[in-house]
C-alpha positions as CSV (number, residue, x, y, z in Angstrom):
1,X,54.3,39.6,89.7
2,X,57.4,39.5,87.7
3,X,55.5,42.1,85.3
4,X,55.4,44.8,88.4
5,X,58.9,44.0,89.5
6,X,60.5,44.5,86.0
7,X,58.1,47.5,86.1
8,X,59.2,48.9,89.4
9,X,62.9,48.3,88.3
10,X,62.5,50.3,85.0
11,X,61.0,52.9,86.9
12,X,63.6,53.3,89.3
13,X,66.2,53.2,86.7
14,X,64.5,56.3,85.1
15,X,64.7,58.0,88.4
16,X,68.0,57.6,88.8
17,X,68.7,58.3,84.7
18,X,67.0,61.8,85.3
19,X,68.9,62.6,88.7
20,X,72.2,61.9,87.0
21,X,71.3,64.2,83.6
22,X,70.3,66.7,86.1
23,X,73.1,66.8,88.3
24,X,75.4,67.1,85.2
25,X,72.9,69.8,84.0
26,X,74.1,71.8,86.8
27,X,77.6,71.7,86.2
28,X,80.0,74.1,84.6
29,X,80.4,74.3,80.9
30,X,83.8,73.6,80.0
31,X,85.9,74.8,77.0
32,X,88.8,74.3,76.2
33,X,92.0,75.0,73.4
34,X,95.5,73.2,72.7
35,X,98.0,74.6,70.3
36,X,98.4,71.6,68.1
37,X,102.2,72.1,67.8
38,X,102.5,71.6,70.9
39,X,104.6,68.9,72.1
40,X,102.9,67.7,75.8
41,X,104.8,64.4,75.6
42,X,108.0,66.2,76.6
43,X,106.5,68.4,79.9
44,X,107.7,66.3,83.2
45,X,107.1,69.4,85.2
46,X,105.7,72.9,86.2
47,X,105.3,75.8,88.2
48,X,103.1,78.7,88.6
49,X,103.3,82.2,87.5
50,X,104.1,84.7,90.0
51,X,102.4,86.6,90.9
52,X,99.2,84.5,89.6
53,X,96.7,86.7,88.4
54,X,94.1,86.0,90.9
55,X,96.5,87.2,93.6
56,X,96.0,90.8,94.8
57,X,99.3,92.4,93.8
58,X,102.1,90.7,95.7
59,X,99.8,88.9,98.5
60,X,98.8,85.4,97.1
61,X,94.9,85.3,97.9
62,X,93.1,82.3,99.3
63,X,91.6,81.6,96.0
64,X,95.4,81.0,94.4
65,X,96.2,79.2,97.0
66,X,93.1,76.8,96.5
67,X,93.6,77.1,92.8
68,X,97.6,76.1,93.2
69,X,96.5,72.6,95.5
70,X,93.9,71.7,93.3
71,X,96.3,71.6,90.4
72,X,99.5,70.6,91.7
73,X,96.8,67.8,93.1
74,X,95.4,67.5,89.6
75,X,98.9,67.0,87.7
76,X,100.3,64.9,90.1
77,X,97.5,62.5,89.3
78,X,99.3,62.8,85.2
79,X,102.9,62.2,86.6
80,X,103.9,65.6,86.6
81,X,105.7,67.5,89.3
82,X,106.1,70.9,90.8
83,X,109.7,72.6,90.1
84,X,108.7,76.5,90.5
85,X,113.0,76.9,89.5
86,X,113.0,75.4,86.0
87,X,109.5,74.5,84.9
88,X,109.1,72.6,81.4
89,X,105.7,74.8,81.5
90,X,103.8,77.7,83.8
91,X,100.3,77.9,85.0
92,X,98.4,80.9,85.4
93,X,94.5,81.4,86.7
94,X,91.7,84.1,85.5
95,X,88.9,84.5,87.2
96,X,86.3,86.4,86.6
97,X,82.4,87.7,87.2
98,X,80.2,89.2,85.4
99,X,76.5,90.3,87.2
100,X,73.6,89.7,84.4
101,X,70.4,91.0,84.8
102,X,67.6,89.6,83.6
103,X,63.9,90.9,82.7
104,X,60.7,88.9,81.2
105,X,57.2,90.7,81.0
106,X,54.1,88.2,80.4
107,X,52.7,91.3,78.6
108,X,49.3,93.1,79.3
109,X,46.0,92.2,77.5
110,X,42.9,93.6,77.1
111,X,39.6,91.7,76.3
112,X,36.1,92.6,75.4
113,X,32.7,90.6,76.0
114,X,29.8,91.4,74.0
115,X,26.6,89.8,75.1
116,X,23.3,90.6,74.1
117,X,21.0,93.7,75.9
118,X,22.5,96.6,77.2
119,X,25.3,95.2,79.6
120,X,28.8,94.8,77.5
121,X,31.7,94.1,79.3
122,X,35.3,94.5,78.9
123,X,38.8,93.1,81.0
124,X,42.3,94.5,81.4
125,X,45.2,92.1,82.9
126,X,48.5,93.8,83.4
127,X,51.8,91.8,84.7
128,X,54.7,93.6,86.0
129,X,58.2,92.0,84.6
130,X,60.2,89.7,86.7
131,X,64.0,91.0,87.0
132,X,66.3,88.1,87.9
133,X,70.1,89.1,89.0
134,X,72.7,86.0,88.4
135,X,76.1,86.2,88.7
136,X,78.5,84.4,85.8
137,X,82.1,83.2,86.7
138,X,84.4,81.9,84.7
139,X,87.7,80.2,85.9
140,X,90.5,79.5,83.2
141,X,93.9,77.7,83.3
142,X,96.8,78.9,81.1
143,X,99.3,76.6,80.0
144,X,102.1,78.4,78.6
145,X,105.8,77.3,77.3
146,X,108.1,79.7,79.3
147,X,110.9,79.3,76.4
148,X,108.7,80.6,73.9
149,X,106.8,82.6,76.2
150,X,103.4,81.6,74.7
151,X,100.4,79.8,75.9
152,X,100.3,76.5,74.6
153,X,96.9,75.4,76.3
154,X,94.0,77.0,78.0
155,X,90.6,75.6,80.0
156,X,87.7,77.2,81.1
157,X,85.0,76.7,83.4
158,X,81.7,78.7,83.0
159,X,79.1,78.3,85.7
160,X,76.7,80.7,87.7
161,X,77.8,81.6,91.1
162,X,75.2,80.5,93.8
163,X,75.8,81.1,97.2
164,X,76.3,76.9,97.7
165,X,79.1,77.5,95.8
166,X,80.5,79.8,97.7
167,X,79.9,78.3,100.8
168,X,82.0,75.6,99.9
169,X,84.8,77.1,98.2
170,X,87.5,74.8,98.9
171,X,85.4,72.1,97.4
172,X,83.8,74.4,94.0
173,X,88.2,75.0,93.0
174,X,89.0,71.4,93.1
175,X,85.5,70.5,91.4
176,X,86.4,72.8,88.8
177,X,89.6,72.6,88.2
178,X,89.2,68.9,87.6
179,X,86.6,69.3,85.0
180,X,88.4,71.8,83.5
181,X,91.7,69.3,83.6
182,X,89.7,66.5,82.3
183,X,90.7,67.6,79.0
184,X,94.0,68.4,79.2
185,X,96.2,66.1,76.8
């Protein structure tokens, strides 16, 4: 008995091992780069850029305004405060898509049979390719020292846009942005 419980107990542990690595499988990849100069010791506050480039000229688009709660939520978290008059650094966000296309072909073969007696006998297979159409997005966040006017930091997250993820918006930019924060020194 104790042999099927220990067992069932190992088996359920690998189930919930696999649905873990899997869940993080699905996740975006994140990157990121620090100037090593930089002194991050000494930044109390920030602000954003304005405009932000993911704002559509001089309206601020629902996406900055996600991005902009996320991370004030973010850095408030670190002990750093919003002072858009006199920031010790700026933030900025990129986002962008790219559509990728996709194509694999199984190939086409051709096979003969050769039997004895007059009947012979020959085979074609042919496999039309499968296209696939993803879309890439990447969000990045720009640290950058506004006396030196130069980006001191930068994150990015890369994942494939599904239509869950746009569904739930609201939920993807603070998902994001944390992961892509998680590294920020």
């Amino acid at each position: 008995m104790k042999n099927q419980t220990t067992a069932g107990l190992r088996l359920v542990f690998a189930s919930v091992l696999a649905a873990l690595l899997t869940a993080c499988a699905s996740g975006p990849s994140i990157h990121t780069n620090a100037d090593p100069t930089a002194d991050f010791m000494s930044v109390n506050t920030f602000g954003f850029m304005q405009p932000l480039s993911t704002d559509s000229g001089n309206v601020q688009s629902l996406l900055s305004t996600q991005l902009i709660a996320a991370t004030t939520d973010e850095l408030g978290k670190r002990g750093w405060r919003l002072d858009q008059d006199n920031p010790d650094v700026i933030i900025n966000f990129l986002f962008e898509t790219q559509e990728q296309i996709r194509t694999r072909n199984t190939g086409a073969s051709v096979s003969t049979m050769h039997r004895s007696g007059r009947y012979g006998g020959w085979g074609a297979t042919m496999s039309t390719p499968t296209i696939e159409q993803t879309t890439q997005g990447a969000l990045s966040i720009d640290v950058i020292d506004p006396s030196q006017n130069r980006m001191i930091w930068e994150g990015t997250a890369t994942n494939r846009v599904t239509d869950r993820l746009r569904e739930n918006q609201a939920e993807t930019v603070r998902t994001f942005v944390a992961a892509i924060l998680a590294d920020f020194p």
